[in-house]
MARMAR-623667 format. One record per residue (C-alpha): residue in three letters; x negated, y, z negated. Coordinates in nm, 2 decimals, padded with zeros to 4 digits. Each point is the difference from the previous one (the first is absolute). Example, Ala and Ser with C-alpha at 12.3 -4.5 7.8 and 13.67 -1.06 7.14 Angstrom:
2
{"Ala",{-01.23,-00.45,-00.78}}
{"Ser",{-00.14,00.34,00.07}}
% end
This chain:
92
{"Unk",{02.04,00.13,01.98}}
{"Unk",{-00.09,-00.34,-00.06}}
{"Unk",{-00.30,-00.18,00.12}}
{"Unk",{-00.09,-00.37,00.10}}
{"Unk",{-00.15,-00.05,-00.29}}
{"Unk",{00.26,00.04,-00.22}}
{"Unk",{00.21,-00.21,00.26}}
{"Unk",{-00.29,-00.27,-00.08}}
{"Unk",{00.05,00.05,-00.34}}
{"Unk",{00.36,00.00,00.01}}
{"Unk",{-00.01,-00.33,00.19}}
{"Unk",{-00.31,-00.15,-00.20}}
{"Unk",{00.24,00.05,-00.32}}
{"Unk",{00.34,-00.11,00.17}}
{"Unk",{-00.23,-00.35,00.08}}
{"Unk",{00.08,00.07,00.39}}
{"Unk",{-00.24,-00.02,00.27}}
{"Unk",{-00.01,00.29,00.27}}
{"Unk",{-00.12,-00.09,00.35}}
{"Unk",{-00.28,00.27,00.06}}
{"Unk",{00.16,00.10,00.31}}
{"Unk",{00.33,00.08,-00.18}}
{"Unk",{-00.12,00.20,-00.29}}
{"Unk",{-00.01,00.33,00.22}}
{"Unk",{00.37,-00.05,00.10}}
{"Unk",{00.10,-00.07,-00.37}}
{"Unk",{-00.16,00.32,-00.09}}
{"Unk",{00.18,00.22,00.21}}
{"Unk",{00.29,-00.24,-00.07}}
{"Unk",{-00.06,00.10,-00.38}}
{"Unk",{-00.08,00.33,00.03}}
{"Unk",{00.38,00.08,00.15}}
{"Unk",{00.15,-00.18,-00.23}}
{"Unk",{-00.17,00.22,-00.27}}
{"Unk",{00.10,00.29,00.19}}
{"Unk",{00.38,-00.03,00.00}}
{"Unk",{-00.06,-00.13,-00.33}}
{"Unk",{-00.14,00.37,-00.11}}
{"Unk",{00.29,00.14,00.21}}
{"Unk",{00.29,-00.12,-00.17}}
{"Unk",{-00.23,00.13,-00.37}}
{"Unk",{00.00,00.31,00.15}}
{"Unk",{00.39,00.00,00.16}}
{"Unk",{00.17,00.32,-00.20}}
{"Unk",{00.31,-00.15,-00.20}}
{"Unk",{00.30,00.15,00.08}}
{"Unk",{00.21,00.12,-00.29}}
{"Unk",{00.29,-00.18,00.11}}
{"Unk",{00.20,-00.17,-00.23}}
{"Unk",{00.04,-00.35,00.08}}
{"Unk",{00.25,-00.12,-00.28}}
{"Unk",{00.35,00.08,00.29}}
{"Unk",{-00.23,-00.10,00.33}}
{"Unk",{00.23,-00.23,00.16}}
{"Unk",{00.32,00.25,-00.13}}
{"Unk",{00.14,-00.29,-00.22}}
{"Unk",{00.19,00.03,-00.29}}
{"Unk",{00.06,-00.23,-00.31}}
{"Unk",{00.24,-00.27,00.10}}
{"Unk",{00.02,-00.13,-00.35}}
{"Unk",{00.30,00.09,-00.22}}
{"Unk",{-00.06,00.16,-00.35}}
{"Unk",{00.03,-00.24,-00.27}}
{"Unk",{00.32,-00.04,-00.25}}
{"Unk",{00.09,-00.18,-00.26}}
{"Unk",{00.32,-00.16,00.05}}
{"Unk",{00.18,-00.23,-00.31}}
{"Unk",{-00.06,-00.36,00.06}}
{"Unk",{00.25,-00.24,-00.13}}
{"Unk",{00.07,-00.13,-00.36}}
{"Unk",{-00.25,-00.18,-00.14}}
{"Unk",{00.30,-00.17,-00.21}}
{"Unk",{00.15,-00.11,00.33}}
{"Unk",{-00.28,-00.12,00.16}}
{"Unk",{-00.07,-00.24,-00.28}}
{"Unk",{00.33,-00.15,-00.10}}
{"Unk",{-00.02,-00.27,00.31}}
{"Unk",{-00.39,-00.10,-00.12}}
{"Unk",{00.00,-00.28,-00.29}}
{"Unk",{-00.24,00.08,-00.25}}
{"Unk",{-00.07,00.39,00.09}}
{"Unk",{-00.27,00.15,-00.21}}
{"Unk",{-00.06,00.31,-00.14}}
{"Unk",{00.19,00.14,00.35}}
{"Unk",{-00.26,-00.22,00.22}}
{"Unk",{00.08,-00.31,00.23}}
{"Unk",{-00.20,-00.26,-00.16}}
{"Unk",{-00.25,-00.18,00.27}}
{"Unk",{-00.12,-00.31,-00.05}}
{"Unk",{-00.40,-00.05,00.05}}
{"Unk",{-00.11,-00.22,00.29}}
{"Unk",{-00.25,-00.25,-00.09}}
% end
Protein backbone atom coordinates (compact mmCIF):
# COMPACT_ATOMS: atom_id res chain seq x y z
CA UNK A 1 0.00 0.00 0.00
CA UNK A 2 1.28 3.26 -0.50
CA UNK A 3 1.22 6.15 1.87
CA UNK A 4 1.03 10.06 1.51
CA UNK A 5 4.28 10.27 2.22
CA UNK A 6 5.58 8.63 -0.49
CA UNK A 7 2.91 10.53 -2.65
CA UNK A 8 4.85 13.72 -1.08
CA UNK A 9 7.92 12.31 -1.99
CA UNK A 10 6.86 11.27 -5.30
CA UNK A 11 5.53 14.70 -5.96
CA UNK A 12 8.49 16.58 -4.13
CA UNK A 13 10.87 14.72 -6.71
CA UNK A 14 8.50 14.98 -9.88
CA UNK A 15 8.88 19.12 -8.87
CA UNK A 16 4.91 19.14 -8.62
CA UNK A 17 2.87 20.70 -6.00
CA UNK A 18 -0.05 18.68 -4.43
CA UNK A 19 -2.95 20.64 -2.90
CA UNK A 20 -3.26 19.16 0.68
CA UNK A 21 -6.80 18.45 0.13
CA UNK A 22 -6.00 16.32 -2.97
CA UNK A 23 -3.23 14.18 -1.60
CA UNK A 24 -5.83 11.64 -0.01
CA UNK A 25 -7.64 11.18 -3.37
CA UNK A 26 -4.24 10.63 -5.17
CA UNK A 27 -3.48 8.05 -2.74
CA UNK A 28 -6.27 5.93 -3.29
CA UNK A 29 -5.95 7.03 -6.82
CA UNK A 30 -2.27 5.47 -6.73
CA UNK A 31 -2.90 2.70 -4.73
CA UNK A 32 -5.41 1.11 -7.59
CA UNK A 33 -3.34 1.82 -10.02
CA UNK A 34 -0.67 -0.27 -8.26
CA UNK A 35 -3.10 -2.84 -7.75
CA UNK A 36 -4.08 -3.77 -11.31
CA UNK A 37 -0.53 -3.12 -11.91
CA UNK A 38 0.30 -6.36 -9.49
CA UNK A 39 -2.65 -8.10 -11.22
CA UNK A 40 -1.55 -8.29 -14.61
CA UNK A 41 2.29 -9.58 -12.78
CA UNK A 42 0.47 -12.15 -11.39
CA UNK A 43 -2.05 -12.99 -14.63
CA UNK A 44 -1.12 -16.89 -15.43
CA UNK A 45 0.32 -16.90 -19.19
CA UNK A 46 -1.43 -19.05 -21.23
CA UNK A 47 0.53 -21.50 -23.31
CA UNK A 48 -0.93 -20.51 -26.35
CA UNK A 49 0.96 -20.12 -29.28
CA UNK A 50 0.67 -16.79 -30.70
CA UNK A 51 2.86 -17.13 -33.93
CA UNK A 52 -0.93 -18.28 -36.31
CA UNK A 53 -3.31 -15.88 -33.95
CA UNK A 54 -5.07 -14.17 -36.60
CA UNK A 55 -5.02 -17.69 -38.92
CA UNK A 56 -2.87 -15.99 -41.63
CA UNK A 57 -0.60 -17.50 -43.82
CA UNK A 58 2.51 -16.30 -45.75
CA UNK A 59 1.44 -14.34 -48.70
CA UNK A 60 4.92 -14.03 -49.98
CA UNK A 61 6.06 -16.28 -52.85
CA UNK A 62 9.34 -18.27 -52.34
CA UNK A 63 12.22 -16.87 -53.97
CA UNK A 64 13.80 -18.07 -57.56
CA UNK A 65 16.37 -17.26 -59.51
CA UNK A 66 15.33 -16.64 -62.90
CA UNK A 67 18.14 -15.83 -65.93
CA UNK A 68 18.26 -12.19 -66.60
CA UNK A 69 19.29 -10.97 -69.95
CA UNK A 70 22.66 -10.89 -71.72
CA UNK A 71 24.97 -8.77 -70.34
CA UNK A 72 26.40 -8.61 -74.12
CA UNK A 73 23.09 -7.26 -75.26
CA UNK A 74 22.43 -4.95 -72.79
CA UNK A 75 25.67 -3.13 -73.52
CA UNK A 76 25.95 -3.03 -77.31
CA UNK A 77 23.46 0.27 -77.51
CA UNK A 78 25.75 2.13 -74.55
CA UNK A 79 28.95 4.03 -76.07
CA UNK A 80 31.83 3.42 -74.06
CA UNK A 81 30.55 0.33 -71.81
CA UNK A 82 33.02 -0.73 -69.15
CA UNK A 83 34.09 -3.71 -67.81
CA UNK A 84 30.01 -4.76 -68.42
CA UNK A 85 28.96 -1.48 -66.39
CA UNK A 86 26.98 1.65 -67.79
CA UNK A 87 29.43 4.30 -67.18
CA UNK A 88 27.72 7.36 -65.06
CA UNK A 89 28.98 10.49 -65.12
CA UNK A 90 29.59 12.31 -61.54
CA UNK A 91 27.42 15.41 -60.84
CA UNK A 92 29.34 18.30 -59.59
Amino acid sequence: MITREEIQNIAILSKLFIDENELDTLTQDMAQIITFADTINTAVEELEDFEDINNLSNVFREDEVLPSYDRSLILKNVDGGENGYFPVKKRV
